[in-house]
C-alpha positions as CSV (number, residue, x, y, z in Angstrom):
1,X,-65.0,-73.3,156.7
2,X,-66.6,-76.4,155.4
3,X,-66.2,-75.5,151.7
4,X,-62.1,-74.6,152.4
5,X,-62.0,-78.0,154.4
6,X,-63.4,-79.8,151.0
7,X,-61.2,-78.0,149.0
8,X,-58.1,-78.7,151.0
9,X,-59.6,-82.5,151.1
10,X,-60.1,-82.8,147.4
11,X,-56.5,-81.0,146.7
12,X,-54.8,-83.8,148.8
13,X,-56.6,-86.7,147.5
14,X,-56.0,-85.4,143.5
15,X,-52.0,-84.8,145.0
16,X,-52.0,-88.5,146.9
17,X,-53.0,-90.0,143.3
18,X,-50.9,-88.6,141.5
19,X,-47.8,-89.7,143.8
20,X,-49.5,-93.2,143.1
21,X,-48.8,-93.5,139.8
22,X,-45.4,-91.3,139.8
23,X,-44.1,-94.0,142.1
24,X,-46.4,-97.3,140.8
25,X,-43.5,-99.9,139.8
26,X,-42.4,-99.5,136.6
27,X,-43.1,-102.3,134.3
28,X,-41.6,-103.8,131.3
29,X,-42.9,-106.8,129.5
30,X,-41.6,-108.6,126.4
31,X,-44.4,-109.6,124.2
32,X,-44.0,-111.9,121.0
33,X,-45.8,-113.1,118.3
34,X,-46.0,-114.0,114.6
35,X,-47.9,-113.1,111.9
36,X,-49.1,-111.3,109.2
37,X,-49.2,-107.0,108.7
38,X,-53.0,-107.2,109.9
39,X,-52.6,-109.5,113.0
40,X,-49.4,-106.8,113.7
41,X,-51.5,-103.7,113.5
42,X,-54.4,-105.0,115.3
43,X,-51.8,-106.3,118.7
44,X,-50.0,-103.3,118.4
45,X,-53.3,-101.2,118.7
46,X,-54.1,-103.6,121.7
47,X,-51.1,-102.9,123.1
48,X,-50.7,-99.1,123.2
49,X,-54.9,-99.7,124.5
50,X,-52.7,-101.9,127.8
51,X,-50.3,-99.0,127.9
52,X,-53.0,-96.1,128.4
53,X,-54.9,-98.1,131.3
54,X,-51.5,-98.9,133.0
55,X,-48.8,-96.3,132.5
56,X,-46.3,-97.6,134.4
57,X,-46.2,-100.5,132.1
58,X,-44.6,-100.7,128.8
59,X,-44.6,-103.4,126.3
60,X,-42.1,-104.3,123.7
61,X,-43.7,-105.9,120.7
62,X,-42.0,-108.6,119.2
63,X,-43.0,-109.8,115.8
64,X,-41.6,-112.1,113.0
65,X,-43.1,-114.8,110.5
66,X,-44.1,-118.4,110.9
67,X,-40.8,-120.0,110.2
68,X,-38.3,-117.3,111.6
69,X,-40.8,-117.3,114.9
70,X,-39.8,-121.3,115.2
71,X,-36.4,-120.6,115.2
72,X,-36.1,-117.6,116.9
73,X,-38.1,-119.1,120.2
74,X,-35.5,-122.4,120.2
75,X,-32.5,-119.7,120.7
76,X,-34.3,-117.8,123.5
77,X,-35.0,-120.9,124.9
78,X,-31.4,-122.2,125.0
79,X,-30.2,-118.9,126.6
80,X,-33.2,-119.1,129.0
81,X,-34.1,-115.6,127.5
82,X,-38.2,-116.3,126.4
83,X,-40.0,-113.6,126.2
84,X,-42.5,-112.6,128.9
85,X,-45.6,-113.5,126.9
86,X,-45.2,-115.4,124.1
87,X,-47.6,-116.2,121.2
88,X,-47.7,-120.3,120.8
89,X,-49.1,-123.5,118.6
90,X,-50.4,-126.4,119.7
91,X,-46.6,-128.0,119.3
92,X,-45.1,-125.6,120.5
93,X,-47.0,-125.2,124.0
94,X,-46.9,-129.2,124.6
95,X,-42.9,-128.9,123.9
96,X,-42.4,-125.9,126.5
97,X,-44.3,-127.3,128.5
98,X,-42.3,-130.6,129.3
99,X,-39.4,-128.5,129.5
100,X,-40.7,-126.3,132.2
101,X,-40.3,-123.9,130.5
102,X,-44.1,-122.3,131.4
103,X,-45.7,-120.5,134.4
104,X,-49.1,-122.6,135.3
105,X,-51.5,-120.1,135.3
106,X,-53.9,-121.9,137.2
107,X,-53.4,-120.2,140.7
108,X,-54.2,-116.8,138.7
109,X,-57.7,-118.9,137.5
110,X,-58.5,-119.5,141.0
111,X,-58.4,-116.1,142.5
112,X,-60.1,-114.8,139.2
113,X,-56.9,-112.8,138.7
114,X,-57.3,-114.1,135.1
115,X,-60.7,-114.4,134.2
116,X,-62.2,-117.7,132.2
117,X,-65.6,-117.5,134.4
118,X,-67.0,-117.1,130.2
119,X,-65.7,-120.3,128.5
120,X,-66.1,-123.6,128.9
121,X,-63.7,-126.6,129.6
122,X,-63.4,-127.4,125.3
123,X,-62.3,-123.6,124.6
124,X,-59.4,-123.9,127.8
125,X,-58.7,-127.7,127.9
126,X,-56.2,-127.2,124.6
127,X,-54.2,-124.9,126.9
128,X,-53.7,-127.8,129.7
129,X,-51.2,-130.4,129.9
130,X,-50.5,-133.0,132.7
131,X,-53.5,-131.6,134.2
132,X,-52.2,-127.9,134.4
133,X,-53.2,-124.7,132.7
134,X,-50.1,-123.2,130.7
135,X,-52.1,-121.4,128.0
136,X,-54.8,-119.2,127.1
137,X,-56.6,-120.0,124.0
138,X,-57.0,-116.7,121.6
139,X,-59.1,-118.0,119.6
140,X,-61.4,-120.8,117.9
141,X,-60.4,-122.6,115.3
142,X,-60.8,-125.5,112.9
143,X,-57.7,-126.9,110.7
144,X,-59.8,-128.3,108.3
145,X,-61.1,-125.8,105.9
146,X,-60.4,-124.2,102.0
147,X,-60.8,-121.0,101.7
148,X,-61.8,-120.8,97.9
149,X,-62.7,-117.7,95.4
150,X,-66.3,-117.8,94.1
151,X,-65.7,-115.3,91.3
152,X,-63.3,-118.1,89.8
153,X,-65.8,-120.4,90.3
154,X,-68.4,-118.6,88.3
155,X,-65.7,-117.8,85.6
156,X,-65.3,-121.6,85.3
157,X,-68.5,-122.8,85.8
158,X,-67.8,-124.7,88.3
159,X,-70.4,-125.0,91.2
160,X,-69.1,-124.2,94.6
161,X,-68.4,-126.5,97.5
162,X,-70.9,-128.3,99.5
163,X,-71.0,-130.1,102.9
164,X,-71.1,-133.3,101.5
165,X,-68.1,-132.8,99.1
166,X,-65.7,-135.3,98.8
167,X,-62.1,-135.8,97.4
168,X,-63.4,-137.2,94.1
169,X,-65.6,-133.9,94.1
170,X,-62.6,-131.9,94.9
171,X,-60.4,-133.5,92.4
172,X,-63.1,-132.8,89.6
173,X,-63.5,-128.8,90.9
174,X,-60.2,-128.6,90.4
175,X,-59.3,-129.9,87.3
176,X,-62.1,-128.3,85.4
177,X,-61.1,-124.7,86.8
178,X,-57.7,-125.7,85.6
179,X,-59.0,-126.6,82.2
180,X,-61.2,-123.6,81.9
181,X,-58.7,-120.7,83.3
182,X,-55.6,-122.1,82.7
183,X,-54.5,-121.7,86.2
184,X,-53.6,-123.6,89.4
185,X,-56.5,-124.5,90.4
186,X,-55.1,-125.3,94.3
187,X,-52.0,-124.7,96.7
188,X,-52.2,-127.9,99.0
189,X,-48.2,-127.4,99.5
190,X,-48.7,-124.8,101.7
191,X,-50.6,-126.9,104.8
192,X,-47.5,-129.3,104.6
193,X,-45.4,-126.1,104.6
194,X,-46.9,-125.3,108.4
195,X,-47.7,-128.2,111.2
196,X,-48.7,-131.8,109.6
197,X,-50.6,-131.4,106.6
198,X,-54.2,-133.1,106.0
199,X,-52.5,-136.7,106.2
200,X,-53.6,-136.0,109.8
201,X,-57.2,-135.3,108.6
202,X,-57.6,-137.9,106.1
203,X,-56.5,-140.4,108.8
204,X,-59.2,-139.6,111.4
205,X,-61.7,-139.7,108.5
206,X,-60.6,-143.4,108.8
207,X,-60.8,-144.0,112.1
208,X,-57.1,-143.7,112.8
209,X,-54.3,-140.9,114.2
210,X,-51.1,-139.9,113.1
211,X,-49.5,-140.3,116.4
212,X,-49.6,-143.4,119.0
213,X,-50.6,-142.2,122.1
214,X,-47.7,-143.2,123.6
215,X,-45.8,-140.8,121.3
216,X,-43.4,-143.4,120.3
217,X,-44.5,-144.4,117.2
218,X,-47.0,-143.9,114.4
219,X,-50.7,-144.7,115.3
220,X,-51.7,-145.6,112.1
221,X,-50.5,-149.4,110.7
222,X,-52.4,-149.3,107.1
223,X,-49.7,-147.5,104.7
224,X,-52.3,-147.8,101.7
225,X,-53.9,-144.9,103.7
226,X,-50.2,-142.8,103.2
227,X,-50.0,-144.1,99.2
228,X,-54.0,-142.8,98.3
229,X,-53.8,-139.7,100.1
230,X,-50.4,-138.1,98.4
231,X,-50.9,-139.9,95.5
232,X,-54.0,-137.6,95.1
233,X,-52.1,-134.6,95.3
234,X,-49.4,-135.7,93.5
235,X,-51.2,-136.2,90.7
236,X,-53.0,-133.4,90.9
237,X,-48.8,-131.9,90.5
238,X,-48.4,-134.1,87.6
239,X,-51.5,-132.8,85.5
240,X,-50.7,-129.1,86.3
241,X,-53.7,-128.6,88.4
242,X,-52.3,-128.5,91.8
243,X,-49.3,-125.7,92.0
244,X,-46.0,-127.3,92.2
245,X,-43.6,-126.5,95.0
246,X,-41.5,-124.4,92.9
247,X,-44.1,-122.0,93.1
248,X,-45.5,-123.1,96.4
249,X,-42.2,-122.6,97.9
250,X,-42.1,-118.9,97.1
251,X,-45.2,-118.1,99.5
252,X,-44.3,-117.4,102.7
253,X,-46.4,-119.8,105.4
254,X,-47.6,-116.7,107.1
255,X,-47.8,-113.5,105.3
256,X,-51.3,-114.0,103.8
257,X,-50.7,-111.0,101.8
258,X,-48.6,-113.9,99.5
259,X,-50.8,-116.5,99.7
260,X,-51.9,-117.6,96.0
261,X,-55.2,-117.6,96.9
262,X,-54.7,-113.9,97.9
263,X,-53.6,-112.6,94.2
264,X,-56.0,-115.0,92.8
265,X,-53.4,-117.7,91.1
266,X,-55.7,-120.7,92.8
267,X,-59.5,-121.0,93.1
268,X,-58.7,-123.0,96.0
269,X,-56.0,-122.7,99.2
270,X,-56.2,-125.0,102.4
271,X,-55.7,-122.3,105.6
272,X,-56.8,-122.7,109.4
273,X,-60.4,-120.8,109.6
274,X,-59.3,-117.3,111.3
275,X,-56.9,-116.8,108.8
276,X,-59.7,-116.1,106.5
277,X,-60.2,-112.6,107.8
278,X,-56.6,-111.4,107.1
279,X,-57.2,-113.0,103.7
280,X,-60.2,-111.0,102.8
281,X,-58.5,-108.1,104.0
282,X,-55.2,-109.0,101.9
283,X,-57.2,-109.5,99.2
284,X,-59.6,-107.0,98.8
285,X,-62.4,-109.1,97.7
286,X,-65.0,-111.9,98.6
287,X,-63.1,-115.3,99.8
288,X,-64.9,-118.1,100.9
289,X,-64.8,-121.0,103.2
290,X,-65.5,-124.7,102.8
291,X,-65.4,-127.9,104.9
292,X,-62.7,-130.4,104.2
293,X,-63.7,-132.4,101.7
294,X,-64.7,-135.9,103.1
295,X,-63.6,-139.7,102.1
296,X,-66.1,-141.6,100.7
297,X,-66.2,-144.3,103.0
298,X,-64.9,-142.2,106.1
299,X,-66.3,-143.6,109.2
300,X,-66.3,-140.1,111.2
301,X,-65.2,-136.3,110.4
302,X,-62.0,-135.4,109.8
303,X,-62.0,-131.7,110.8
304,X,-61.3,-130.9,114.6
305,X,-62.3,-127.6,116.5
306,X,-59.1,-126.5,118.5
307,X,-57.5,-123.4,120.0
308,X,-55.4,-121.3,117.1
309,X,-53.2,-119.8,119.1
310,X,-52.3,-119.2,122.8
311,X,-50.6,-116.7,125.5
312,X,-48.3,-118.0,127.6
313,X,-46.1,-116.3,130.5
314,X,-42.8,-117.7,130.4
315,X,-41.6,-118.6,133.8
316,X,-39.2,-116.7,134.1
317,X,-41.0,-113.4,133.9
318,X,-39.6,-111.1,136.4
319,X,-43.6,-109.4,136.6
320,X,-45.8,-112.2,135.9
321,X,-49.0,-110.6,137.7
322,X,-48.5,-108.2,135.1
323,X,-48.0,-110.5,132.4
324,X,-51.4,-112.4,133.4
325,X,-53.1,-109.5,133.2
326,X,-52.0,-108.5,129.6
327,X,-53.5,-112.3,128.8
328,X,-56.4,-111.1,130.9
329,X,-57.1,-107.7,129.3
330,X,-56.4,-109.4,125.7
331,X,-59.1,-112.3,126.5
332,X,-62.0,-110.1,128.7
333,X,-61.5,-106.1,127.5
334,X,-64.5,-105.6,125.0
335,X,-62.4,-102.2,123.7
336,X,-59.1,-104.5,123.5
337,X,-61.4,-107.0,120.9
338,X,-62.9,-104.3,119.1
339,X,-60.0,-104.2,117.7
340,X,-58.8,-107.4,117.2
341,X,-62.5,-108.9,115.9
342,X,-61.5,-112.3,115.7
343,X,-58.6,-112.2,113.9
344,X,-56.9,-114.9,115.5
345,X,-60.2,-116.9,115.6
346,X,-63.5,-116.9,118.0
347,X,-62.8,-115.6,121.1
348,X,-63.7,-117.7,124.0
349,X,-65.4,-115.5,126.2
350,X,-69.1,-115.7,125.3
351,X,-69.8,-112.4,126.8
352,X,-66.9,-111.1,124.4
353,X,-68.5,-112.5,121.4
354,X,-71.8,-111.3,122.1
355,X,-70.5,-107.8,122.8
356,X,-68.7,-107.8,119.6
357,X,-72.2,-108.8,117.3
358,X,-72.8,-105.1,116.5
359,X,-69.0,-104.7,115.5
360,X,-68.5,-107.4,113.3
361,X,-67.7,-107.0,109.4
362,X,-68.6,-109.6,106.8
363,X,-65.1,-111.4,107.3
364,X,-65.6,-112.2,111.1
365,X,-69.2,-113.0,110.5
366,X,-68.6,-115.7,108.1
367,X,-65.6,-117.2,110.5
368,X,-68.0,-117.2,113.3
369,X,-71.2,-119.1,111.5
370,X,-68.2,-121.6,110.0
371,X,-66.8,-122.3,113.4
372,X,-70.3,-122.7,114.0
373,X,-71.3,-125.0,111.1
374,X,-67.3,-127.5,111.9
375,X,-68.6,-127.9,115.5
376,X,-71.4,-129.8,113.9
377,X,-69.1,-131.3,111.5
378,X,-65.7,-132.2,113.6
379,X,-64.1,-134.8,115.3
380,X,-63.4,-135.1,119.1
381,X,-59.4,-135.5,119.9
382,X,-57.1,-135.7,122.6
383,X,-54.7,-132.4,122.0
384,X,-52.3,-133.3,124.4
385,X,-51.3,-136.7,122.4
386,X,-50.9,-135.3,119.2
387,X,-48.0,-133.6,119.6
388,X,-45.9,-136.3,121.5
389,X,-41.8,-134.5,122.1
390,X,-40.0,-135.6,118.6
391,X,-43.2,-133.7,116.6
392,X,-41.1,-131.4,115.0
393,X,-38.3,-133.3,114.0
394,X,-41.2,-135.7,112.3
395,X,-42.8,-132.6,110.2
396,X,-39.4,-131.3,109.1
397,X,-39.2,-134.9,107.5
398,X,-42.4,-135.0,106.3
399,X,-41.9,-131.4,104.5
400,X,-38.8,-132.7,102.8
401,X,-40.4,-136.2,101.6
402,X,-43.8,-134.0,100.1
403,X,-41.5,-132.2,98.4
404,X,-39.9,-135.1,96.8
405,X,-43.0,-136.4,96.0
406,X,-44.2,-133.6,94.4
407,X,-40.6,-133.1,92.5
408,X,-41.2,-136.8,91.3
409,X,-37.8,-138.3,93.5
410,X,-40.2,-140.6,94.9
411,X,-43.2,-142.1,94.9
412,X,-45.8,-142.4,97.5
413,X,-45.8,-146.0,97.3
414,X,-41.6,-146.0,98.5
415,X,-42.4,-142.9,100.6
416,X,-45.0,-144.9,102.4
417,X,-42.1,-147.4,103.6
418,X,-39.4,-144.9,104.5
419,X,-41.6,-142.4,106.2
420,X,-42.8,-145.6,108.0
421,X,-39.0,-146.5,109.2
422,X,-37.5,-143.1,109.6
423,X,-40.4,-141.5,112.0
424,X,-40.7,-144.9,114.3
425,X,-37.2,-144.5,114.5
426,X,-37.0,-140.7,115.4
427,X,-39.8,-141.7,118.0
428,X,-38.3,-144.5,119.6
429,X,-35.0,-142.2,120.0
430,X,-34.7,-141.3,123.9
């Protein structure tokens, strides 16, 4: 009698869970990012991971590159049509923001619905603005790195990059790879392709910031510091070394499968630190990473240590408890960054990043101890001021004056004056 009873019990329970997930809501969430073919398979694998835990949820996968990302968020946007979660810079998360455009995830910190119990304030605070939390950080980064190839070193005799390398040190690297290979020695076009450039870095070195903090006009006043920075590089265009934007322009900023540095036409390629695993990967072979070269008379580091990307919910997600946990199981699920292993930079959960020591290949290793050795060799800033509303109207001009430059249409010393005019200009504009 017992045993039937248990049976019978056991037959219910099995036929009440099933009805559970036959009639669980069905879900369907809108996921984007950019990116290169790794960072694609490795989401995609994270996301049919999502799908088998939750089957009443189903994702659609979004992804494009750097520039067509841009552009393809600003129409969404204007037809109120953002995806659910969306993959976002430090410019972009600021902007969207300030338009209210974001869900603040903060009630879901609270009730530990998403969990950042693992991180500290530095790995989050990039994610906050006017005091509120509208982004999860995905990763670790530092901006302020070359990723440079040692066999072309060796081939040159050239010695490698130290921490206490400076520009002059740089410039010499370079020129005597270039003299001894007869190739580009260095793509430096491609950082002013994507965000600011190093100006940015070479002005903290000196104390100053590209960007007033009230976000209406430059913060720097000393245009000497514009004329010796590109007049470096510019150079470097002139005497062949550096590889001119002709070529430059043919790499696009995000597939890292193109980069030069990837099919070995530079010793030498400026990239944000987690892009080094795809690069490795791309390339097949050993890449290494350096600190940004100093200034000689710098009065602090120019490097900063920074989220390099984020997950935001868009607020008008029709499932946002769903959307939060996607963030969730992308930030906390050990299986989830198994996959992943850093490729989008450290991952702030310090129980994540010790769970993933035995995992790790040579690539995400060699990120880690670098995000490791920049903390000891960065800058403290104030994310939230560094991208004040007009930011991307000022790099779009910026783009187009390097380029002039480094066609010869102008020189650094006139660029210094216009840039000057034009972005105060674009900033003061209301």
């Amino acid at each position: 009698m017992k045993k039937t009873f248990l049976i019978a019990w056991l037959v219910m329970m099995i036929i009440l869970a099933i009805s559970v997930v036959s009639f669980a809501e069905e879900v369907t969430l809108r996921v984007t990012w950019w990116g290169g073919q790794a960072r694609t398979n490795r989401t995609l694998k994270v996301i049919e991971l999502f799908e088998n835990k939750y089957p009443n949820v189903k994702i659609q996968p979004d992804f494009v590159g750097w520039n067509e990302y841009f552009q393809k968020m600003a129409v969404q946007v204007a037809g109120k049509n953002l995806p659910d979660v969306l993959q976002q810079d430090m410019t972009m998360i600021y902007q969207y923001a300030r338009q209210d455009q974001l869900l603040n995830l903060d009630p879901y910190v609270e009730d530990n619905r998403l969990d950042l119990t693992n991180t500290t304030e530095r790995e989050i605070s990039g994610g906050r603005f006017d005091g509120k939390l509208y982004g999860v950080n995905l990763g670790t980064n530092s901006e302020a790195c070359y990723a440079y190839d040692p066999e072309l070193f060796k081939k040159a005799g050239v010695e490698e990059p130290t921490l206490d390398w400076t520009y002059e040190d740089y410039i010499e690297k370079a020129k005597k790879i270039h003299d001894a290979l007869g190739i580009y020695a260095v793509d430096a076009y491609i950082m002013n392709k994507k965000v600011d450039g190093g100006f940015p870095i070479y002005l903290r070195q000196h104390g100053e910031d590209f960007y007033d903090k009230s976000g209406k006009k430059l913060g720097y006043e000393d245009d000497s510091l514009f004329v010796d920075y590109f007049t470096m590089f510019v150079d470097l265009v002139k005497d062949g070394v550096n590889a001119p934007p002709e070529v430059s322009l043919e790499v696009s900023d995000n597939v890292l499968e193109d980069y030069l540095i990837t099919k070995q036409q530079v010793a030498m390629q400026p990239i944000f630190s987690n892009q080094i695993v795809g690069i490795i990967a791309a390339a097949g072979r050993p890449i290494s990473l350096a600190l940004w070269p100093n200034a000689k008379d710098q009065i602090q580091y120019g490097a900063s240590i920074r989220p390099s990307q984020f997950f935001s919910v868009a607020k008008t997600c029709k499932y946002p408890e769903w959307a939060v946990k996607f963030i969730d199981f992308f930030t906390n699920d050990l299986e989830a960054n198994k996959i992943l292993l850093s490729e989008r930079g450290v991952p702030i959960s310090s129980k994540i990043r010790e769970g993933l020591k035995p995992y790790l290949g040579d690539a995400e290793k060699q990120m880690l101890d670098f995000i490791d050795l920049a903390i000891k060799h960065s800058s403290t800033v104030e994310f939230e001021f560094m991208y004040p509303p007009k930011n991307q109207q000022v790099i779009d001009y910026m783009k187009a004056m390097v380029e002039r430059m480094f066609y010869g249409e102008l020189t650094p010393e006139k660029a210094a004056g216009e840039f000057r005019e034009k972005v105060n200009k674009i900033l003061a504009e209301i």
